[in-house]
N, C-alpha and C positions, 0 to 999 in steps of 0.2 A: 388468562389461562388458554393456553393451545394442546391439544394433543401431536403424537410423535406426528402422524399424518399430516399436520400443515406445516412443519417445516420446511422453511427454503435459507438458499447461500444468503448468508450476511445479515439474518433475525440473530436478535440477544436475545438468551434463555439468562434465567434467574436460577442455577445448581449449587446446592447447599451454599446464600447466599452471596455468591461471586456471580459475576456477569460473564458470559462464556459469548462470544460470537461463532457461528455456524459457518465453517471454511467449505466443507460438502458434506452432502449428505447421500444416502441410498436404502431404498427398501428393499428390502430382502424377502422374497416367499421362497423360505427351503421346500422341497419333494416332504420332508418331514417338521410335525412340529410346527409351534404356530409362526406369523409373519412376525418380522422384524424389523429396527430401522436404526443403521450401522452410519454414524455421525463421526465427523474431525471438527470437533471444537477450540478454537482460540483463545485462552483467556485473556479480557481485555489489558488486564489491567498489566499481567509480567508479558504476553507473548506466547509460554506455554500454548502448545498443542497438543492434543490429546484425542484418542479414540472414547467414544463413547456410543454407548447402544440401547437403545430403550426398545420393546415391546410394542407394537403395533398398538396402535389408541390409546398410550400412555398418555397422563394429564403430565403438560410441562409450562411450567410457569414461566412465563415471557416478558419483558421490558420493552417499556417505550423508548427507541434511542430518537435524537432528535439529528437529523441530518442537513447542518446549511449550507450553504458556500462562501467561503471566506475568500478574501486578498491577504495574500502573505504581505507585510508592509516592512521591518527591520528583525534583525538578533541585535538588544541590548545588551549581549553579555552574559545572563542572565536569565533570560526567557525569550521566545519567540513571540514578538506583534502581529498579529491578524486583525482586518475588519472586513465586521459583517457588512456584505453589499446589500442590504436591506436598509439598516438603520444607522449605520455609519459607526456604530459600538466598535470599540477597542478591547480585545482582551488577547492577556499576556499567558504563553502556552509551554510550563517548563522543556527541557531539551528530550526526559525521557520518554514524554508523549508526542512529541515530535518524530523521536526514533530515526531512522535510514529515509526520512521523505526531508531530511536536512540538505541530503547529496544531491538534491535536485530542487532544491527553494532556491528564485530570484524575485525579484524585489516584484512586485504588481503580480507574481504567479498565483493563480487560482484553485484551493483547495478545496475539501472537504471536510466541514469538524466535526465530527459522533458527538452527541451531548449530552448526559444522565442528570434529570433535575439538577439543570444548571452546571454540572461540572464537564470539562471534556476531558472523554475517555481515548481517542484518537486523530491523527490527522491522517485524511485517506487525499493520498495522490491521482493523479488522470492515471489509466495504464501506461501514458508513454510521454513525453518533453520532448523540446527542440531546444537543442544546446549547442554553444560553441566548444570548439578543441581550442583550448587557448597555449598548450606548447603538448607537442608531438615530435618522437623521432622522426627524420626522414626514411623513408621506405628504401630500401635496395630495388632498384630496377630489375622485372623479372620473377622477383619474387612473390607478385601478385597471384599469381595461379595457385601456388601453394596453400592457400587457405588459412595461413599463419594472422597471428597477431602482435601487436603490440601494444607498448599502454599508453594511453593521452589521459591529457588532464582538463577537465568538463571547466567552462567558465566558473563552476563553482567552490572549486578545489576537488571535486570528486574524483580519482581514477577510474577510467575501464579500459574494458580489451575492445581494439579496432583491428581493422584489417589494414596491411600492412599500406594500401595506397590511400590513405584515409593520411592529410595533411590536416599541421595546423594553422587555424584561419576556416576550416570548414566547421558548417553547420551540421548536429547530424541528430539523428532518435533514438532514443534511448531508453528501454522500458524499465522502467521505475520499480519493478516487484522484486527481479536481479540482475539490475544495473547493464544488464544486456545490448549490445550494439542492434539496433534493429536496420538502419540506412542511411542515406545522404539524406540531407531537406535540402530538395530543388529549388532555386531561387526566384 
């Protein structure tokens, strides 16, 4: 048990038995009326997001998640292979809790997998990867100043939007939360 007061980003609350994860939070002291503490919660398991508000030193029931680091290893087809870099364990991770961290899994990449007594509930990505553009349109000469984009396709079948001088054959970073062009990786 935690009160509203210890909240921080990324604790799982226990609300009317579902597992919510804490996206942000904020206390609030109105001029009027007592403190408050104005939450966007996750639900683990569909994605939902949702506002929620509890009263200053409200008692809120909290979950142990267990947090390790995995190697993404194959897709069977079927479910996603990860091992633990601890004990060398294999376990198979259907594609819904995989989710959008699909468009940026290659084979030895390093994840993170939320665990609730034994089950997983998530795969959590780095903020950002270094991927190939395995085919890109060629850029128009000139057009670079423009600020425009186009789309490439990520070594991994993923699309996003580059910038128009952005060939394929380059390496580049890409943030992982929305798919975002962040830069070149310098070789």
């Amino acid at each position: 048990m935690a009160t509203s007061n210890d909240l921080k980003n990324g604790m799982v609350l226990n609300l009317e038995g579902q597992l919510w994860s804490v996206v942000e939070f904020q206390h609030v002291k109105p001029g009027k009326g007592p403190a408050f503490v104005r939450t966007k919660v996750k639900n683990v398991e569909s994605g939902k997001i949702v506002d929620k508000t509890f009263n200053a030193g409200a008692k809120i029931q909290t979950e142990t998640v267990d947090r390790r680091p995995y190697q993404y290893l194959y897709n069977d087809g079927t479910s996603f292979v990860f091992m633990d870099n601890s004990t060398y364990d294999q376990i198979d991770v259907p594609p819904e809790l995989v989710g959008n961290a699909k468009n940026f899994l290659l084979e030895t990449a390093e994840v993170t997998l939320a665990m609730h007594e034994g089950r997983v509930l998530f795969v959590e990505m780095p903020p950002s990867v270094e991927l190939e553009i395995t085919y890109s349109e060629p850029g128009v000469a000139g057009d670079s100043a423009t600020g425009r984009t186009k789309p490439a396709t990520l070594e991994t079948g993923h699309e996003i939007q580059v910038p128009l001088f952005i060939e394929q054959g380059e390496r580049v970073k890409v943030d992982t939360r929305d798919s975002s062009y962040l830069g070149r990786v310098k070789a």
